[in-house]
Structures are given as structure tokens and as C-alpha cells.
GUTI-690990 format. One record per atom (N, C-alpha, C, O): x, y, z. Coordinates in pm, whole numbers, plus 50000, padded with zeros to 5 digits. Atoms other than C-alpha are relative to their C-alpha. Last residue first. Layout:
BEGIN
XYZ
...
//
This chain:
BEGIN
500935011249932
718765255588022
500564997850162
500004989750236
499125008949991
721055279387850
499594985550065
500264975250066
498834999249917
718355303287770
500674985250013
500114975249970
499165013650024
715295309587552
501065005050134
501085015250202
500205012849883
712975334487716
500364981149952
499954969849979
499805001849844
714265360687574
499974991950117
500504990350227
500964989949989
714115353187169
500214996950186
500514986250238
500565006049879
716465328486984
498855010050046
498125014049956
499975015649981
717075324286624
499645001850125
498774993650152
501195000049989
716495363386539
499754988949958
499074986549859
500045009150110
720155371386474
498134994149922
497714992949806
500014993350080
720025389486752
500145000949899
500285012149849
501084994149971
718765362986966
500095015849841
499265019449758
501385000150029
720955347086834
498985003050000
498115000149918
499635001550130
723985364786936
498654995349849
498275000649744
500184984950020
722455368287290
500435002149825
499695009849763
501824995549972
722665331887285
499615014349956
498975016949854
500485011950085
726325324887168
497965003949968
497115006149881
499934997450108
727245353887401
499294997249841
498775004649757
501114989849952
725685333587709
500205008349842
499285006849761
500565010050044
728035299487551
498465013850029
497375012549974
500455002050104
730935324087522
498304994249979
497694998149879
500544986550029
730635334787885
499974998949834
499105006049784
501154996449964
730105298187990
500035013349964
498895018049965
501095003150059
732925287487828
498835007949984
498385013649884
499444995150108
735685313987961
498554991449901
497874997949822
500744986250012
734065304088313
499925006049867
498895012149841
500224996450156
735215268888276
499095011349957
498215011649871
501075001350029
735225262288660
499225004149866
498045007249853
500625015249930
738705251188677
498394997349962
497894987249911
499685007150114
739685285488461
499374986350042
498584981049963
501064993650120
738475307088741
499804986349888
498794979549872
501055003249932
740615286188962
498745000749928
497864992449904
499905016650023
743765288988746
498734993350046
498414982449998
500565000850158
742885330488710
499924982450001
498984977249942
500834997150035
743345333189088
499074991749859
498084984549843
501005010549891
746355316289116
498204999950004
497484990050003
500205012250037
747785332688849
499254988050053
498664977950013
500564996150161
746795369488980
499914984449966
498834978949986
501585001049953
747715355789374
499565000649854
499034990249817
500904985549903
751235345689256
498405005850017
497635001049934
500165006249864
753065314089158
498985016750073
498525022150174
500425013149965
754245329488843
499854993950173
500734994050259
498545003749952
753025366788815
499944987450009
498844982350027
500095007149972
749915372888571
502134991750079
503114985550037
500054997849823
750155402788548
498984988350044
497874988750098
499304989649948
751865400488229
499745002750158
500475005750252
499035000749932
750415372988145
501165004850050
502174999550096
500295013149905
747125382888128
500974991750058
500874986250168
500094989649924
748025415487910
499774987650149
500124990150264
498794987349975
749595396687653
499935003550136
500905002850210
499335009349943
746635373387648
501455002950053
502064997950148
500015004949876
744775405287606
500734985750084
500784984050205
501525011649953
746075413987298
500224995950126
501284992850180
499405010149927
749055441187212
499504987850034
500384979650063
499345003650132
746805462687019
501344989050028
501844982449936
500295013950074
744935462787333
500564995049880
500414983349843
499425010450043
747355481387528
499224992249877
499784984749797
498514994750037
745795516887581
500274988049937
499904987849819
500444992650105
742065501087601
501695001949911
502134997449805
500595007750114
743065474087824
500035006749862
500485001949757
498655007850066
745515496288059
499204994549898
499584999249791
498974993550140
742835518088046
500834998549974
501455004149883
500694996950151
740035494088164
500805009949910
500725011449788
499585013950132
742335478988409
499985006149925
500965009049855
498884998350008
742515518988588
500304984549936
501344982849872
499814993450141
738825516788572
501345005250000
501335017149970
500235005950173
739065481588723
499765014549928
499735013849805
498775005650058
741175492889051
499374992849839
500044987649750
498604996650060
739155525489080
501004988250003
502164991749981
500214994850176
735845509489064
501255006349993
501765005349882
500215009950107
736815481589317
499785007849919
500025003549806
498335005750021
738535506189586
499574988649887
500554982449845
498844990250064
735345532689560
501514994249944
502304998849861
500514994350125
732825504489594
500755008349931
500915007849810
499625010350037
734655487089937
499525008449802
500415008549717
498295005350040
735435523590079
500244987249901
501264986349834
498694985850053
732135533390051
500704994749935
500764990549820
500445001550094
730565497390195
500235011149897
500415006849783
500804994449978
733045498290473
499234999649830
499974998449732
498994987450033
735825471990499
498315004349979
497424995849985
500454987649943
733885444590751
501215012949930
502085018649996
498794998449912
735275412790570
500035012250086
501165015650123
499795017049883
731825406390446
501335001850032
501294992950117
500854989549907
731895444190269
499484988750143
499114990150259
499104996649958
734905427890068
499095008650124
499585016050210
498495006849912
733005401389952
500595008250092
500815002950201
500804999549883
730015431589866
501054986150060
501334986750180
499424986449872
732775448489654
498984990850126
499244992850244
498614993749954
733595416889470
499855010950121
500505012750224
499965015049944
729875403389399
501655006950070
501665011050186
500924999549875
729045438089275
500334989650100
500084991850219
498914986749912
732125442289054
499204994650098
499774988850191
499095007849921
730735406088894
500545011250067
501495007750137
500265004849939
727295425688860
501294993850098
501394993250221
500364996349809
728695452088739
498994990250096
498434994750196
498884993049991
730085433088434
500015007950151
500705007050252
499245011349935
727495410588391
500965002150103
501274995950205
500545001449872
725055441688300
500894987850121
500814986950243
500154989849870
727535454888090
499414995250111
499914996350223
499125005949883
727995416787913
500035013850070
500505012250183
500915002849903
725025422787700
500385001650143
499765003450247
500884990749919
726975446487520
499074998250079
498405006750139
499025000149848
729265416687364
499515010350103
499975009450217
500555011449882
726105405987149
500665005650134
500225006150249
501244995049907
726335441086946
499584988050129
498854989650227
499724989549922
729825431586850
498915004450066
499035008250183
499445005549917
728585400286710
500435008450086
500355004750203
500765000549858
725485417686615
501454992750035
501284991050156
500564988049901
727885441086400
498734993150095
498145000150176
499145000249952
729825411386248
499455011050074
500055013050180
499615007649920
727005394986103
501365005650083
501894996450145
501325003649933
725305424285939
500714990950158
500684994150277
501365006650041
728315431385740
499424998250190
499914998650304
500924998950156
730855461085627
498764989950037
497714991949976
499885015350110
732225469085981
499145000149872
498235008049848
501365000750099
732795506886134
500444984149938
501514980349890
499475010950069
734405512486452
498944993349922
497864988349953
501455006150103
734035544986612
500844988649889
501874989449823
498885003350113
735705551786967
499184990749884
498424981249896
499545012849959
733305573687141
500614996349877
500645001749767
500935005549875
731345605587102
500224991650038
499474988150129
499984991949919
733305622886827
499824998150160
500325003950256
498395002849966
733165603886553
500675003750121
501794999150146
500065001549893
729395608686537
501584994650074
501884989450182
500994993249885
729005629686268
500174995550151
500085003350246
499144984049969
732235619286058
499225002750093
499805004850200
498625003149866
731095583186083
500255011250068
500415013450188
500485003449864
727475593485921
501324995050084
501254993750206
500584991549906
729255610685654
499794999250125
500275006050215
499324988749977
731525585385559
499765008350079
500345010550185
500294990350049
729325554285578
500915016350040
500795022050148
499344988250019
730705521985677
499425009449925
499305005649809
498705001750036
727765493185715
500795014550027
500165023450084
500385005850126
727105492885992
499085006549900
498205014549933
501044994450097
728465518386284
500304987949867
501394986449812
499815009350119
729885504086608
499135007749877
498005012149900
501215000850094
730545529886875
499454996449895
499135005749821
499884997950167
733025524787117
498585001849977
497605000250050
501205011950070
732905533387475
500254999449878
500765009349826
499025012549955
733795569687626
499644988449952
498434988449929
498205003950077
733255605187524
500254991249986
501184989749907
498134994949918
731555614187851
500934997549849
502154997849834
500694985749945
727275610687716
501975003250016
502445013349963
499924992750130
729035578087511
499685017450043
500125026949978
498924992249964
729095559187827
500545013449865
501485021349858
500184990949924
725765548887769
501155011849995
501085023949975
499975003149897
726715529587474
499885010750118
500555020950101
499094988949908
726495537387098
499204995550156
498004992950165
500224999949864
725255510786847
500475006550101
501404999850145
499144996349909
724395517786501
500074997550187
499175000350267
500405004749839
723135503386236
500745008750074
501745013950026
498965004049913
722875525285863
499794994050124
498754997950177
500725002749855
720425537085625
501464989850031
502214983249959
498334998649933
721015555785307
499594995150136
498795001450206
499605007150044
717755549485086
501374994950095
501934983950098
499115003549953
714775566785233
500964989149964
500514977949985
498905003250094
712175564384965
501385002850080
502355002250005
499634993450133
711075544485211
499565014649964
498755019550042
499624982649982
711835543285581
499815003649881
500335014349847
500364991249901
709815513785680
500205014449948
499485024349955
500984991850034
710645496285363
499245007150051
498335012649990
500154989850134
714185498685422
498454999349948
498135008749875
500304979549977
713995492785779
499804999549875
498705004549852
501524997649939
713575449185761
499305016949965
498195021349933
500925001650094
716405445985516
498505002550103
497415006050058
500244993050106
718655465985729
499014995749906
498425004549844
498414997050083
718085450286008
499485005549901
498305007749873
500434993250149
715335455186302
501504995249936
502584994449995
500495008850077
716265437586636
499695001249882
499554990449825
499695014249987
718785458986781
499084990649964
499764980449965
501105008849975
717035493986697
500654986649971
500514981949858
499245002749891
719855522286707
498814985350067
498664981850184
500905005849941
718495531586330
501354989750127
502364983150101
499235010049893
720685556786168
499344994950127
499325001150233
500545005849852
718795570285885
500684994350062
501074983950007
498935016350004
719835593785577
499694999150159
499625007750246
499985001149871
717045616685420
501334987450035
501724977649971
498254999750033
717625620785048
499935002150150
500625011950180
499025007850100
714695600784935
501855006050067
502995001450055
499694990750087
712255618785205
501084991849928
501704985650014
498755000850010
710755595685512
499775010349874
498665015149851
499724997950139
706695597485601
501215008050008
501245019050061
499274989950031
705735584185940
500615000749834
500904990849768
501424992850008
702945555086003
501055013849896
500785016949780
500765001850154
705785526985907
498645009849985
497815008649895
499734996950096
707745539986224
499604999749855
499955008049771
499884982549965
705195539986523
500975005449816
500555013949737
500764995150048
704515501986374
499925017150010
499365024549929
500704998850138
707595491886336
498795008750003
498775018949933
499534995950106
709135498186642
499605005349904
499565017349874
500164990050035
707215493886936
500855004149911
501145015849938
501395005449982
708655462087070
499155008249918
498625000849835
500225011150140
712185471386960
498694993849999
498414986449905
500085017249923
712165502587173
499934991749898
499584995449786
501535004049929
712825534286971
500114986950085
501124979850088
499874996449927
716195555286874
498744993750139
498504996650256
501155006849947
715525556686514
500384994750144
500754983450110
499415009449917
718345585086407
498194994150128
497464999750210
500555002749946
717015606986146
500454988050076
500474977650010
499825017649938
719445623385912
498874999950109
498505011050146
498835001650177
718705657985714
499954983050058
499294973750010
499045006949953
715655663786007
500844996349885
500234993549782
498704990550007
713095687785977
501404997550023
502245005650065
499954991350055
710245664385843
501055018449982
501205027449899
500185009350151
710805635586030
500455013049923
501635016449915
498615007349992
710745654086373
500674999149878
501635006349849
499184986449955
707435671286260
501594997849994
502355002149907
500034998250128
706385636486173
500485018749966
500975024449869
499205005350100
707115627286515
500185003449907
501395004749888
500515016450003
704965655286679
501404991649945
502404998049914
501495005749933
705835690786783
499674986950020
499444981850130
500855001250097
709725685986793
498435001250015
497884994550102
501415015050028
711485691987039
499235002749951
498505012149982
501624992250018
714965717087042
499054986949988
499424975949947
500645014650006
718605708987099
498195003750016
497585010250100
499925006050171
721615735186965
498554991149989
498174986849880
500754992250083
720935755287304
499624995149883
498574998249827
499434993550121
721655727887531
499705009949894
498765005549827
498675000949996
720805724587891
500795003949919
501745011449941
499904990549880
717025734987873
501565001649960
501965011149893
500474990150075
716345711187537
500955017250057
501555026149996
498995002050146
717905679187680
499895016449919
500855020949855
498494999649944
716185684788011
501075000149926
502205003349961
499834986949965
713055695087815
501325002350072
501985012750073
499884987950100
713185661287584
500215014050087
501135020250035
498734997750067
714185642087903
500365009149890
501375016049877
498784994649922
711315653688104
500964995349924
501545005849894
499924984649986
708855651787779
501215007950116
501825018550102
499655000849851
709375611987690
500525014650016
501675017949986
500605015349966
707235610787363
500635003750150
499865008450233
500514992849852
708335647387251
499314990850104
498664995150200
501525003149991
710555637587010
499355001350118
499875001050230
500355013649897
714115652286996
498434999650007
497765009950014
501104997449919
715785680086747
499204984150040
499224973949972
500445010649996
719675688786712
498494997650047
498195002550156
501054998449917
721155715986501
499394985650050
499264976649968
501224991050068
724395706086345
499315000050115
499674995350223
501375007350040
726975696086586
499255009649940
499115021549969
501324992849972
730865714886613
498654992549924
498654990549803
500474996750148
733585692186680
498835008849974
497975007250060
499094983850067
734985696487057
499505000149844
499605011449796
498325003350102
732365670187139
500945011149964
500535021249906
499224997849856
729725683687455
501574999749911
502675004849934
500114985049915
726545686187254
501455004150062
501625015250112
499974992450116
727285650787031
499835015550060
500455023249986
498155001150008
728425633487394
499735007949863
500705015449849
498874992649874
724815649287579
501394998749886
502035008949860
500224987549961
722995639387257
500715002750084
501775006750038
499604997850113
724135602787220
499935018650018
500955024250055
498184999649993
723955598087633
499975006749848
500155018849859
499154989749850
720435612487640
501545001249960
502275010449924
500214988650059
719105591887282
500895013850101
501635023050065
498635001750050
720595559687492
499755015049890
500815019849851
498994998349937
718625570487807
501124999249897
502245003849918
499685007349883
715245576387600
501625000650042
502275009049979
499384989949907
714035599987374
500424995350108
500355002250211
499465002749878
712905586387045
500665006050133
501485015050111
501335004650002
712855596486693
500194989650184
501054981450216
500075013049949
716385615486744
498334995950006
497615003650069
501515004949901
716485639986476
500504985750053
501064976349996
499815012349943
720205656386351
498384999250065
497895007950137
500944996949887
719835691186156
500114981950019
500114974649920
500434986149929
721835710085886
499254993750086
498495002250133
501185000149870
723825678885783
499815008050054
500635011150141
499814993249872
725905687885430
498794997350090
497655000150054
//
């Protein structure tokens, strides 16, 4: 049984996880946050009753059943190899460059350790949430906070962890769209409000349908001879579908820990 959730860490993805574990219709053990970044710990603290801050890290550590690592990847190791783990502690490290063989002697006698990746959108409910490998408990806890999809290896959770680069891509290409439409003089409002409500009305045909697959969904509205096909044929000219594998590909490595930031596609 989990009498108490620690986030070691306190940053925007510790926020969302907390806000969507505070907010889930399931009921959360007690939750307590490090005191490293103090306006989010007190804004986190204020809001929820269940959510309290820790004196120090090792404080954290020490009243926590699970410990969720929650840190920058630059600053990892060494903040974590100072702190002293418990054998029947269980860890869910949100640290994209660390793997499992790296943490386990960080967290020893810590034995139960898990990846995990949860996405902003996670504060609302929304987003998946990849957990390596499958662990019962730790699913049940955060089951709640987005759609949870557990794999058994290493390699299949950065592949899923690569495709999270593509948020930032993602509002960029909205960005490029609404400011087109802000060059045809529609109002910069109006152009932002009519591009996020016609892709988050994609995003739940996508979600709803996907068991159907997107090629499904592509030619479906994909009329023949019509702006959609026309569109997509153009796209296709300039081998966009490559180039977002070939960025993937990278980011993949990187997380893999073949490439590092200032590789790139040349």
C-alpha cells in the first residue's frame, strides 16, 4: 500500500503530474514536493491540501513509499547519488537520459524502479503516459492522469519518448498556419481560435478512431480531387513524411545516447 507520493523535483512536468494526481476522481495518497523551486512548491502546497514540502531532499526521500525523480538530466546524478533510498522504496524516474541500468545504483537498495513519461497535458487528464517496464502498482497510481501505456523494453519507451519532441513542431506548424491566415488580414484572435479548434476537434477524431489507423483516417477526408488531397499530394512532393522520421531517428538517438544536441541532420 502507497501512503505518500515524493516528487524529487518541482518543475512544470512535477506541476502537471500533481495538478492531474490532485484533480483524478481516484483518491491520491499524501503528496510531498522538494523545496528547490519554492513558488511552485507553495502554489502546489496552497491549492491542494493532500500536497506538502519537504524540508530538504532527504527529508523527501525519507517520507516517501515511491519517489518520483523529476530532475533535469544535467543535474541528475549527482543531486541523486548524495541521497539515501530504502529497499522497499519504489522509484519512478521521469529523467530521459538515465536508464534503468544507470538508476539502480543511484537508488540503491532501491530495487523497483520504473520510466516514465507524462506530458504537460496530464495537469487536465489528457496525453498518454508511457510507463517502463509494466508495474501494477505504479500503473494503478497514475492511471488516472492520462492514457497509460505500459511497454516491457527500454527500446520501445524512447521510441515513444522520441515522438514528444514533435510538441514543439506541432505548434510551431499551427503557428505557421494561423500567422498565413493573419497575412490574409483575418484577425490574429480569430486566426488562433479557428486553428486550435479545427485541430483539437482532429485530435479527437484521432484519439476516438485510432484503432482504425490513421491511413483510414487520411482517406477519409481525403476527398478525391479536393482541397484535403490536394493538399496532402504537395506535402508528399516535398517528402515531409521523411524528414519527420529522419528528426525522430535523431531524437531517438539521442536517447539512446548515440547522438547528443548538437548533432543534427546537417
Amino acid at each position: 500500500m502507497v501512503g505518500s507520493i515524493g516528487f524529487l523535483g518541482t518543475g512544470a512536468i512535477t506541476q502537471a503530474v500533481v495538478t492531474g494526481l490532485c484533480t483524478a476522481e481516484q483518491q491520491t495518497p499524501e503528496i510531498v514536493v522538494s523545496p528547490r523551486n519554492a513558488g511552485r512548491a507553495t502554489a502546489l502546497s496552497e491549492r491542494f491540501d493532500r500536497v506538502s514540502i519537504a524540508r530538504d531532499n532527504q527529508a523527501l526521500i525519507d517520507a516517501s513509499d515511491v519517489v518520483c525523480l523529476a530532475l533535469r538530466p544535467d543535474m541528475a546524478s549527482p543531486l541523486i547519488e548524495d541521497l539515501r533510498f530504502r529497499p522497499d522504496q519504489r522509484i519512478v524516474s521521469f529523467i530521459s537520459t538515465l536508464s534503468l541500468a544507470d538508476l539502480r545504483p543511484l537508488v540503491e537498495p532501491a530495487s523497483t524502479i520504473c520510466r516514465m513519461v507524462p506530458l504537460p497535458p496530464v495537469a487536465d487528464h489528457l496525453g498518454p503516459v508511457v510507463l517502463c517496464p509494466p508495474q501494477k502498482e505504479i500503473a494503478a497510481l497514475f492511471s488516472g492522469i492520462g492514457t497509460l501505456v505500459q511497454v516491457e523494453t527500454e527500446a520501445q519507451l524512447h521510441a515513444l519518448w522520441a515522438t514528444t519532441a514533435m510538441m514543439a513542431p506541432f505548434f510551431g506548424f499551427l503557428g505557421h498556419i494561423s500567422g498565413w491566415l493573419e497575412g490574409k488580414q483575418v484577425e490574429p484572435e480569430q486566426a488562433r481560435r479557428y486553428v486550435g479548434s479545427m485541430v483539437h476537434a482532429l485530435a479527437v477524431t484521432g484519439k476516438n478512431d485510432a484503432e482504425r489507423g490513421f491511413a483510414a483516417l487520411v482517406a477519409e477526408h481525403s476527398t478525391p480531387q479536393g482541397l484535403n488531397e490536394q493538399a496532402l499530394r504537395e506535402l508528399e512532393r516535398t517528402n515531409w513524411g521523411d524528414s519527420i522520421a529522419k528528426v525522430l531517428d535523431l531524437i531517438e538517438d539521442r536517447l539512446n545516447g548515440r547522438a547528443d544536441f548538437s548533432d543534427s541532420l546537417g
